[in-house]
C-alpha positions as CSV (number, residue, x, y, z in Angstrom):
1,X,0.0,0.0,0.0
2,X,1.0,3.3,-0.4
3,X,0.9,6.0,2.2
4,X,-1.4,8.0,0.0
5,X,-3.4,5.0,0.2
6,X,-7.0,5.9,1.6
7,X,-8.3,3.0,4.1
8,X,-11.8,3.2,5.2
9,X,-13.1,0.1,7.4
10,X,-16.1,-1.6,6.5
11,X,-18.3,-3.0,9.7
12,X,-21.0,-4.4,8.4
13,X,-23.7,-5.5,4.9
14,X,-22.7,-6.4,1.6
15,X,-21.8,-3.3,0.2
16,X,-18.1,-1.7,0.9
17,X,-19.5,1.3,1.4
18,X,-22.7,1.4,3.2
19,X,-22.4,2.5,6.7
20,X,-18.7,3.5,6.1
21,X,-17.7,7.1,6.1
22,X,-15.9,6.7,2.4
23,X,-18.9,8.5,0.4
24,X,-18.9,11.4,2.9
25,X,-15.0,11.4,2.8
26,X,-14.5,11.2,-1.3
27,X,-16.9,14.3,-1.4
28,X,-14.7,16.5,1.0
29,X,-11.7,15.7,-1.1
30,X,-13.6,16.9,-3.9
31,X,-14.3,13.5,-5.4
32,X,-16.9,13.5,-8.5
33,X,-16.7,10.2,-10.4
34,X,-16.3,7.0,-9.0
35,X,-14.2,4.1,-10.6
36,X,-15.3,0.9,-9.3
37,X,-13.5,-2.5,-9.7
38,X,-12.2,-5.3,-7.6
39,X,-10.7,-9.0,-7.8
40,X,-14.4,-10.4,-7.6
41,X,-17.4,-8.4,-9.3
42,X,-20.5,-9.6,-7.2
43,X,-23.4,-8.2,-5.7
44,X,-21.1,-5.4,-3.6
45,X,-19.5,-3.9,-6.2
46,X,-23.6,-3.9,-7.7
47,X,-24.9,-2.3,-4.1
48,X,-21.6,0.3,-4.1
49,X,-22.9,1.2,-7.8
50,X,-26.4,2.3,-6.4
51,X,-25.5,3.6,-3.6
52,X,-22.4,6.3,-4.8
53,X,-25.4,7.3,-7.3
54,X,-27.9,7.7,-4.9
55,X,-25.2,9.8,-3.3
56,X,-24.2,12.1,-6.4
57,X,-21.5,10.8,-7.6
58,X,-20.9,9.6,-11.1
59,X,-19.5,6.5,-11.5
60,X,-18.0,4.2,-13.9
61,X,-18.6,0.6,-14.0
62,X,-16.0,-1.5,-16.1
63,X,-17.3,-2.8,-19.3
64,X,-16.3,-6.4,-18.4
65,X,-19.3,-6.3,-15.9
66,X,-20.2,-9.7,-14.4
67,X,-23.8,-10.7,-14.6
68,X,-23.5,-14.3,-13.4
69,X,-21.2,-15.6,-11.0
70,X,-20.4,-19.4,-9.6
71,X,-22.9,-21.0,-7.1
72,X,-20.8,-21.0,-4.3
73,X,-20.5,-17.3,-4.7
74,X,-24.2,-16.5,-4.7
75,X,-27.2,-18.0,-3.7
76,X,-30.6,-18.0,-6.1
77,X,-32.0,-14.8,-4.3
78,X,-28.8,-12.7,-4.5
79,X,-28.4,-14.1,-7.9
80,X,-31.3,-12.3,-8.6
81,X,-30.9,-9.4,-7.3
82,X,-27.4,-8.7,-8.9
83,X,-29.0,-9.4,-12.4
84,X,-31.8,-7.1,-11.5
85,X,-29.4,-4.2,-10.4
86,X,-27.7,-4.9,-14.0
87,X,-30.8,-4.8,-15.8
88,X,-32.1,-1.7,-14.4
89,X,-28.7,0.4,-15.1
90,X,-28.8,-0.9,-19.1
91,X,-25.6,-2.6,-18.5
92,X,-23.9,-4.9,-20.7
93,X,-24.1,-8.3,-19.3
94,X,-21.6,-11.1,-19.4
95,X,-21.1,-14.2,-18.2
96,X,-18.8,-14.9,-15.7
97,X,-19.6,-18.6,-14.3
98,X,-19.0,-21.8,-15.8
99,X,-21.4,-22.7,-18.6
100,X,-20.8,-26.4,-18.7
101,X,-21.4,-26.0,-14.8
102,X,-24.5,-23.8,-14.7
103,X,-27.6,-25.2,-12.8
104,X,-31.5,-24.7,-14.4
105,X,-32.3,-22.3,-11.7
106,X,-29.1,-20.1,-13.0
107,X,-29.7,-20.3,-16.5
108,X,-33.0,-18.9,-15.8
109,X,-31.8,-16.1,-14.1
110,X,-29.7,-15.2,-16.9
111,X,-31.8,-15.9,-19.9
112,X,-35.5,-14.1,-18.1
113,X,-36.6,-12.3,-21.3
114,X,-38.9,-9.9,-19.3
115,X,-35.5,-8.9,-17.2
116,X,-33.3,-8.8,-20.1
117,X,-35.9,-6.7,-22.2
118,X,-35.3,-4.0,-19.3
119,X,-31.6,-4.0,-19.4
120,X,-32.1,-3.7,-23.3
121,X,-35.2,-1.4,-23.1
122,X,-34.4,0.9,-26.4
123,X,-35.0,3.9,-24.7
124,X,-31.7,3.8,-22.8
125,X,-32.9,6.1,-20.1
126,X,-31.1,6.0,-16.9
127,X,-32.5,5.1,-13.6
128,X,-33.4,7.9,-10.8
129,X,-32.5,7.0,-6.9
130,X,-35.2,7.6,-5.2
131,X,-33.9,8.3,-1.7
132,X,-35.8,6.1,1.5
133,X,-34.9,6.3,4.9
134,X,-35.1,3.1,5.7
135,X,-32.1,1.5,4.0
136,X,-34.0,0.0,0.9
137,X,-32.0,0.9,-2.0
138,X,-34.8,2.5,-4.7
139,X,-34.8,3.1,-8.5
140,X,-37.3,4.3,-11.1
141,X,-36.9,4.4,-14.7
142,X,-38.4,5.5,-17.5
143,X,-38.9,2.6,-20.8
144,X,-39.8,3.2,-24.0
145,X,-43.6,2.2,-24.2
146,X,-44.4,4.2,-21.2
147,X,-44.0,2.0,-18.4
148,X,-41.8,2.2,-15.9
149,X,-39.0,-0.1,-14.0
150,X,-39.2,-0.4,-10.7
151,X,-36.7,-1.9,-8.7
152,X,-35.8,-2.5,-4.7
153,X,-33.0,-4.2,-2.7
154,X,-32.8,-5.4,0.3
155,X,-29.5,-4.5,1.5
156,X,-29.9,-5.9,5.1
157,X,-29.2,-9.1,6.5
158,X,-33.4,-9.3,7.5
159,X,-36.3,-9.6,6.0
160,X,-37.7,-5.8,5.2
161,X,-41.4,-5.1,4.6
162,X,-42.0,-1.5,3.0
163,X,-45.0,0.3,1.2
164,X,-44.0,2.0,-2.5
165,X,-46.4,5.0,-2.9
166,X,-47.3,6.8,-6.3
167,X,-45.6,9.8,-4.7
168,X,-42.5,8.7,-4.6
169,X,-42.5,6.4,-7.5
170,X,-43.5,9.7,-9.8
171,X,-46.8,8.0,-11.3
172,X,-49.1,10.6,-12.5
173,X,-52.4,9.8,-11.7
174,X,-54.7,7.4,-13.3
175,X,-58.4,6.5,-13.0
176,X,-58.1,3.1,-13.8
177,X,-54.9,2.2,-11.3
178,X,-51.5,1.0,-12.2
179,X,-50.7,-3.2,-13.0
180,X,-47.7,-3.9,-11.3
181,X,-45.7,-7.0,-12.8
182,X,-43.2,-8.7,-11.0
183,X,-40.7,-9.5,-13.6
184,X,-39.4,-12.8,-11.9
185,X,-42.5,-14.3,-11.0
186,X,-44.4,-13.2,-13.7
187,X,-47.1,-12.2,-10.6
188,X,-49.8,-9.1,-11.6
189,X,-50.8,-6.8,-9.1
190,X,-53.4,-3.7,-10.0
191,X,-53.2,-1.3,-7.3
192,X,-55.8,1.9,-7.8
193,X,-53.5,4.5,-6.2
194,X,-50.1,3.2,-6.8
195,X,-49.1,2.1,-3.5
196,X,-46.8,-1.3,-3.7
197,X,-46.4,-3.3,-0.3
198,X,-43.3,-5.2,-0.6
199,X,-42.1,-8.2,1.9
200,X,-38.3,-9.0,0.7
201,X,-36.2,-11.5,2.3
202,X,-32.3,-10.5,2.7
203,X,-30.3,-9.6,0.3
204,X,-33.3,-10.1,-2.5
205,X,-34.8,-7.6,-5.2
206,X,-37.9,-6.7,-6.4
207,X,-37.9,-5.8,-10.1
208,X,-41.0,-4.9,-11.2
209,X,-42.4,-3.0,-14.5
210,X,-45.4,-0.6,-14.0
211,X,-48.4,0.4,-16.2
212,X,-51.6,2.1,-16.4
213,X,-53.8,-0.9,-15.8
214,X,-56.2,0.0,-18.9
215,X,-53.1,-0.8,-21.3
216,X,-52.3,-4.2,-22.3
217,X,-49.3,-6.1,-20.9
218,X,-46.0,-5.8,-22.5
219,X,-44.5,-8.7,-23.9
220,X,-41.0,-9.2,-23.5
């Protein structure tokens, strides 16, 4: 290491830099744009990504990003959730585990055509943190037919129950309610004032793709 070497310790969660002081100490130094890499791309360097955004930073993601990952690295729920977090930035995906190797349940995660249509949505919008005090780590975007991606981590290490409003979300208002579709279960919900209750288990994601519930679903 060298002495100009910045060392921050990291106490607790997935991410290395959630509930460290490194985000408040890169923006006294003047720090903008964030480079993240690391000997193992997993589901950290995927929660530091949405965080240092949520922050204001901007912040580069190698091209080389890792989408899938060997079983013993992640289990089925975080595998999930790393795919989702890739998705929703539009990032190019590439696998990194062993395909002579790769179990049903991990194919499936990596060939979900209602996931993938988001990451490939031709809009190319970005996503916009929407900021929660209660640690659950929030997007929005914008897709080309007029839906919109929703998606939500779980960054803890328990299971978190929350309540999505309209509000928040940024859904102008609609008579007929919105059709929530949960993009890994394939599970419709139609709320009428765009409130979403979610229950998600630790480390897991909810990707989900909104729409005013008088249009018809999308088809991946």
């Amino acid at each position: 290491m060298s002495p100009a070497d910045l060392v921050i310790p990291r106490r607790h969660g997935l991410s290395p830099t959630w509930r460290t002081e490194l985000l408040p100490v890169l923006r006294c130094r003047g720090v903008r744009t964030i480079v993240l890499a690391g000997v193992s791309v997993n589901v950290a360097l995927l929660l530091a990504a949405g965080e240092t955004v949520q922050e204001g930073f901007g912040v580069v993601v190698p091209r080389d990003a890792v989408a899938g990952t060997p079983a013993a690295a992640l289990d089925g729920t975080e595998a999930r959730s790393e795919m989702s977090v890739w998705s929703m930035l539009a990032s190019p995906l590439l696998a990194g585990n062993d395909l002579t190797r790769m179990t049903a349940t991990r194919a499936a995660i990596l060939t979900n055509a209602a996931v993938l249509a988001v990451d490939q949505d031709p809009l190319g919008a970005a996503p916009v943190p929407v900021p929660r005090r209660d640690g659950l780590l929030l997007w929005t975007r914008p897709l080309a037919d007029g839906h919109t991606g929703v998606l939500a981590v779980n960054r803890s290490d328990s299971p978190r129950a929350a309540t999505l409003t309209a509000a928040e979300l940024a859904l102008p208002a609609t008579a007929a309610g919105y059709r929530a579709t949960d993009l890994w279960t394939g599970t419709i919900t139609t709320t009428a004032d765009g409130s979403l209750p979610l229950t998600l288990a630790p480390h897991a994601a909810t990707l989900l793709r909104l729409a005013p519930a008088t249009t018809a679903p999308a088809r991946p």
